[in-house]
N, C-alpha and C positions, 0 to 999 in steps of 0.2 A: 540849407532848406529855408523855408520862405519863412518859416514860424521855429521858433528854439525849440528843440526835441529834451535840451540834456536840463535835468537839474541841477542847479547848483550845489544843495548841499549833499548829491550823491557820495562827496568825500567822507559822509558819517557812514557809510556803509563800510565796514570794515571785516576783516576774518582773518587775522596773522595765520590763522592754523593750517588753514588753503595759502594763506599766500606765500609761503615759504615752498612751497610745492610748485611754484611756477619759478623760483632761484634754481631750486633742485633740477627743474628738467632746462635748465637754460647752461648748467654748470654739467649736464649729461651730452649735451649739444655740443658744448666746448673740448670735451675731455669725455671720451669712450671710457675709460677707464675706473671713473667714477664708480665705488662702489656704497651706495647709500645706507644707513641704517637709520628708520624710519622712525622717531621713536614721538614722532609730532599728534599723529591723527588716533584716537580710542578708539580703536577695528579691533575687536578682537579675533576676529576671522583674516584678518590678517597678521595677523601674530599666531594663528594656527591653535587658536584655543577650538577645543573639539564644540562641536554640536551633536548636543545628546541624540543617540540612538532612537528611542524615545518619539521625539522630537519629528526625526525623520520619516518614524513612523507612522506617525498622526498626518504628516502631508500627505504621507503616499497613500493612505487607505482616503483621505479628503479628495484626493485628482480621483480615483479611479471610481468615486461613488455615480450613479449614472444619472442622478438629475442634475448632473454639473453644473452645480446653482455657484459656486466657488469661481467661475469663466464669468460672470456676470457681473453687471451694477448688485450692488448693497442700497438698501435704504441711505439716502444722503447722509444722514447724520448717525449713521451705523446699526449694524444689524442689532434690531431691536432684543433678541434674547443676551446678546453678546452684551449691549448695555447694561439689562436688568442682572445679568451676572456680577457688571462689574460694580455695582450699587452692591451686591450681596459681597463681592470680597472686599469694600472699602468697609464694610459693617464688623468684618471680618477681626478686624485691625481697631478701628474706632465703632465698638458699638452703639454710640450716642449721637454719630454724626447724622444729618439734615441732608439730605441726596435723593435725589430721583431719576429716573433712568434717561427721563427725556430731558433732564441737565448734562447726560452724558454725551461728548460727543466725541466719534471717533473721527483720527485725519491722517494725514498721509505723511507720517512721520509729527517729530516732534516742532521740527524746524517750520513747517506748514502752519503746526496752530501758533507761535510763537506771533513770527507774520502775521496772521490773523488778528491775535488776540491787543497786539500794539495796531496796529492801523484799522483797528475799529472804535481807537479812541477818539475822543473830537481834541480838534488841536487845541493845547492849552492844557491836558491832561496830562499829567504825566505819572510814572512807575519809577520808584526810588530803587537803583538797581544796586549791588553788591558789587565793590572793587579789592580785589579782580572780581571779576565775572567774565561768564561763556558768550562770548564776543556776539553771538547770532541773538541775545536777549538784548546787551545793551545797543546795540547797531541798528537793530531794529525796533525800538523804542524813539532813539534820540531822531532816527531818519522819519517815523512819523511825527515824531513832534517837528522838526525843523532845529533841532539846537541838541548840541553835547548833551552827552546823557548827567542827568543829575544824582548824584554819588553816594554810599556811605560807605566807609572803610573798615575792611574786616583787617582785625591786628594780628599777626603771624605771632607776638609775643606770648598772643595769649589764646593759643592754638587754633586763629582763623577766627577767633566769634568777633562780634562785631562793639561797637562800644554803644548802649542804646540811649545814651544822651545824645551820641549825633544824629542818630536817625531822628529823632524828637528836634532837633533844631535845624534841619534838613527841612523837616516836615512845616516846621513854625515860618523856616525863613523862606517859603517857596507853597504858597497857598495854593498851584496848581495839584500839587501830588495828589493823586489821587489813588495810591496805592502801593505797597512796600515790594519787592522780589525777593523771595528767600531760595536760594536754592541746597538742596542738603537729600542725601553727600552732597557735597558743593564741587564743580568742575570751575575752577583749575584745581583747586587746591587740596584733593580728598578730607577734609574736614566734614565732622559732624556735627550737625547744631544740638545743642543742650537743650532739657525739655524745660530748664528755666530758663534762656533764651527768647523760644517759642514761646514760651508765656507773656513773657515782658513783648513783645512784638504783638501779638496781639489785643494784649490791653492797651499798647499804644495806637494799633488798627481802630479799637473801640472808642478809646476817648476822643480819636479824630476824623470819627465815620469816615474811613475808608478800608478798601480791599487790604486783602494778600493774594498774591500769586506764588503757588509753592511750585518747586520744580521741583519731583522727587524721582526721574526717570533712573536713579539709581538707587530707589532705598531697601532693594534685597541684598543689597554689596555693601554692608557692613562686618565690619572684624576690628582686630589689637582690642577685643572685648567689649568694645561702642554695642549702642543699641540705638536702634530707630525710633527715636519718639514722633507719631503721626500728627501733623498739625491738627488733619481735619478731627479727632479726638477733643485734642485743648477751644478747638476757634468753636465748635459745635453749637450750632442756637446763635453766636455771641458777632463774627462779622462775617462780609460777604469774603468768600473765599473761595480759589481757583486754583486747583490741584491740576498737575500735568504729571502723566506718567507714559510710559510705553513699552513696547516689547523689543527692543531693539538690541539692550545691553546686556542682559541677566539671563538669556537664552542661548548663547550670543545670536542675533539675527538680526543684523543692521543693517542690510539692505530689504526687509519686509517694508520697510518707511511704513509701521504703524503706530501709532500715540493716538491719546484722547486727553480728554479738557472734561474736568470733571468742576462743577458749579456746587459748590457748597451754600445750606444756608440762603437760598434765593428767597424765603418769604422776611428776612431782615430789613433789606431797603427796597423802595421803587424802583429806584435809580439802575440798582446794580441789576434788579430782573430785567431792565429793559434794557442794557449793558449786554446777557445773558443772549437776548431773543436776538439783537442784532448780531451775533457772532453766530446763530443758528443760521440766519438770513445768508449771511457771509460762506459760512459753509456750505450751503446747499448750491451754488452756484458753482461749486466743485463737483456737482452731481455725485459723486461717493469718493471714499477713502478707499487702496483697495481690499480686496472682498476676501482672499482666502488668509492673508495675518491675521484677519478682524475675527473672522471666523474658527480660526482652531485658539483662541486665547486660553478661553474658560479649560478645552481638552489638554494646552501645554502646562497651565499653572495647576491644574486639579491635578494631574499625574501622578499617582505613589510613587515615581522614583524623584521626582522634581526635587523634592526639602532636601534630599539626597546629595544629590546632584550640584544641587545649589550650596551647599557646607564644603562639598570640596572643591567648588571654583571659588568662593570664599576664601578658604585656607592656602591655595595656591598663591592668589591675588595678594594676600599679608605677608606668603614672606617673600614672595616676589618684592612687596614694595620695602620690608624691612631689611632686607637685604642692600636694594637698590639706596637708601636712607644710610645705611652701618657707610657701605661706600663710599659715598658723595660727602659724607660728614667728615673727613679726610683733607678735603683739597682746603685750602687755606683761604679766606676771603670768602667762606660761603656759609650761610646758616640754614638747615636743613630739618623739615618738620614733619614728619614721617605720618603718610597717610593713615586714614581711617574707614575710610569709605570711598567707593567709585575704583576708577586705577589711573588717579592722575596727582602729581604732588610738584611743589611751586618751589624748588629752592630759591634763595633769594643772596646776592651780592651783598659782603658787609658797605655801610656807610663810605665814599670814595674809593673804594673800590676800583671802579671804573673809569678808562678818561676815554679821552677821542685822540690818543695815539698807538695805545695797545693794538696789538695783531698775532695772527698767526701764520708759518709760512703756508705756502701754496705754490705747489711745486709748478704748474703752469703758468706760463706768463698772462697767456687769456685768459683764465680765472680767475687773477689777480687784478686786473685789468675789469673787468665785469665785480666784479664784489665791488672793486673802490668808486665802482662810475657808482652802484647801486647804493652805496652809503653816504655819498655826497652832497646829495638832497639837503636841504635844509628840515632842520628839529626829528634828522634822527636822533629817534633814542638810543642808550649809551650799549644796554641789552641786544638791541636788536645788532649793533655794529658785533658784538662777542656770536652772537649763534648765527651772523653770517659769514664769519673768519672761521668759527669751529667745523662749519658745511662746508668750506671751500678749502678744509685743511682735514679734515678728519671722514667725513663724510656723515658724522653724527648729525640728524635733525632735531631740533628740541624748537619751541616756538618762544620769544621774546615777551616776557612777563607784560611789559607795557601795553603789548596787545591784547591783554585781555584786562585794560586801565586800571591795572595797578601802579601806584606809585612808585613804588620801590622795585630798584633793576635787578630784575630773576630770570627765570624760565622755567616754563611747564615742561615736562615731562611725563609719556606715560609706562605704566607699571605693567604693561602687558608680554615682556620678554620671557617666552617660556624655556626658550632654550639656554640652561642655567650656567653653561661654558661661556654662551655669545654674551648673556647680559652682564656676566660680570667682567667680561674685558671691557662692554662697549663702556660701563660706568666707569670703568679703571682707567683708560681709555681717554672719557671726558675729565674724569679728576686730574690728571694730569695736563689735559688741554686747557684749564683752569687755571694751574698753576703756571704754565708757562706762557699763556694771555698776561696774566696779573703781572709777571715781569719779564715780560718784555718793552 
């Protein structure tokens, strides 16, 4: 073309959790025989977690109503009662918090406002992300900014929390920051943040007038006897703060794509309400989010059978993962930190562990042949070479810790295997492909 179309630092755009899904059908292409077990992508609809009855039935009496207002556009920035509901159940949880309805804004999924809420910053802005962190926050951060995402490190020793000196010299030694990300549950690593955590995170938000962005699209999935402490509660009055939640996990209904962006606290600074109004601006050119998720919210979360409902996909999800954890704690050369929230957990490779001659076999020649071209690249990582040998040897998916910029060689894994024969071979399975990795 006459004029460049491609950007250059496209390369920051990254997703291991997808991209391991495009090995898998290229190693299905190779080899019919292939049989895969998924354990890469948080669907619970495809791990066959039920959707409530309930649930079902709040769609089917919404299609059949006759002003079939649910077939239609939504107000851009979401149906106005659905907003002022969701102002009443943040009240719910933090009765002190600072919200108004027309801060609320519903989108089209989570990943939508994520987008959004990074590329309406001005360049030179930046968001202090969590490593590891869910690849679609930092990816789309560093690729509006033009540069690597800027880091703080959560410690696995000390069950996922972060250390907040570094955020404080993170923050000191990079005057762009313009704001922390906390996510909790935290995806990868099912950790729950401490409500003295949260504290200290926001008084270091206040000493150095800027935001938080909370991701909390999992905080009814807690269990191992954690509790959710609500930012928007502690930050209340005190900074500007951006709550992300959605319907997609806790129902399960992850193809609704509905989430909103909830603006805490907008009469704190200028800055941040005109922050606020341009992400309204941004949204509206989406013309709506769509109209019938947005629409039965308030009817699925109000439900007398929901708290229900919600305790025994809870209690399923803990020992599902404690289970998955007792297991994995087994194979040698791995340390293993058994979730608390969400259904996803990070084991992690002891120190050298790892080199770049280990393998495992692969009974095809062309699949052997396709892994080694694929790992040849220059500055793979050591992980990513282990859960592409264990996919072309076992057929287990798991996604390579480094892809979701952690330092340290792991992998995520999620906790959603209902069926209690399959999960504990598939883990029995991997513990074993771990040991025979390690020495070989």
């Amino acid at each position: 073309m006459r004029t460049n179309v491609v950007r250059l630092d496209v390369t920051l755009l990254r997703y291991a959790i997808r991209e391991i899904v495009d090995v898998m059908q290229k190693l299905s292409e190779i080899d019919s025989e292939y049989r895969f077990v998924r354990e890469n992508i948080g669907d619970p609809i495809a791990k066959n977690w039920p959707v409530a009855d309930f649930v079902k039935e709040i769609l089917i009496e919404e299609i059949k109503r006759k002003d079939n207002l649910i077939f239609g556009y939504s107000h851009s920035r979401g149906n106005p009662a659905v907003r002022k509901w969701i102002v009443e159940y943040a009240k719910r949880f933090s009765p002190n918090c600072v919200l108004d309805y027309e801060s609320v804004l519903l989108t089209n999924g989570l990943g939508s406002a994520i987008a959004i809420l990074y590329h309406m910053l001005p360049r030179g802005a930046r968001i202090l992300q969590p490593a590891p962190c869910y690849p679609t926050h930092a990816s789309f951060e560093s690729f509006a900014a033009g540069e690597e995402p800027l880091l703080y490190h959560l410690d696995p020793s000390n069950g996922w929390q972060p250390d907040v000196e570094e955020i404080q010299s993170q923050i000191k030694k990079h005057p762009g920051i313009a704001g922390i990300l906390i996510i909790n549950p935290n995806n990868p690593t099912g950790a729950v943040s401490s409500g003295e955590l949260l504290e200290n995170i926001v008084r270091i938000a206040e000493e150095n007038r800027i935001m938080v962005i909370s991701d909390e699209i999992y905080f009814r999935m807690i269990y191992n006897g954690r509790t959710h402490v609500h930012l928007s509660e502690i930050a209340a009055g005190r900074i500007p703060l951006i709550v992300l939640k959605g319907l997609s996990k806790d129902v399960p209904w992850p193809g609704s794509r509905c989430g909103w962006i909830e603006f805490h606290n907008t009469n704190v600074d200028d800055g941040y309400r005109g922050y606020c109004e341009a992400v309204k601006k941004r949204i509206m050119l989406e013309v709506c989010s769509t109209t019938m998720p947005q629409t039965v919210i308030p009817k699925i979360y109000d439900h007398p059978e929901y708290e229900e409902w919600l305790q025994h996909n809870n209690k399923a999800l803990e020992q599902n993962g404690n289970q998955i954890a007792e297991i994995l704690s087994n194979a040698p050369g791995l340390k293993v930190i058994p979730a608390d929230g969400a259904f996803y957990m990070m084991p992690l490779f002891e120190k050298d562990a790892l080199n770049n001659t280990q393998t495992l076999p692969i009974r095809s020649d062309r699949a052997r042949t396709f892994i080694e071209s694929e790992l040849a690249r220059a500055g793979t990582h050591a992980d990513k070479r282990f859960t592409y040998y264990l996919l072309a040897s076992t057929g287990i998916c798991v996604v390579p810790a480094s892809g979701f910029y952690c330092p340290i060689p792991g992998f995520r894994l999620t906790t959603l295997e209902r069926n209690a024969e399959l999960r504990n071979a598939t883990y029995r399975r991997l513990s074993s492909a771990i040991s025979e990795y390690l020495n070989s």
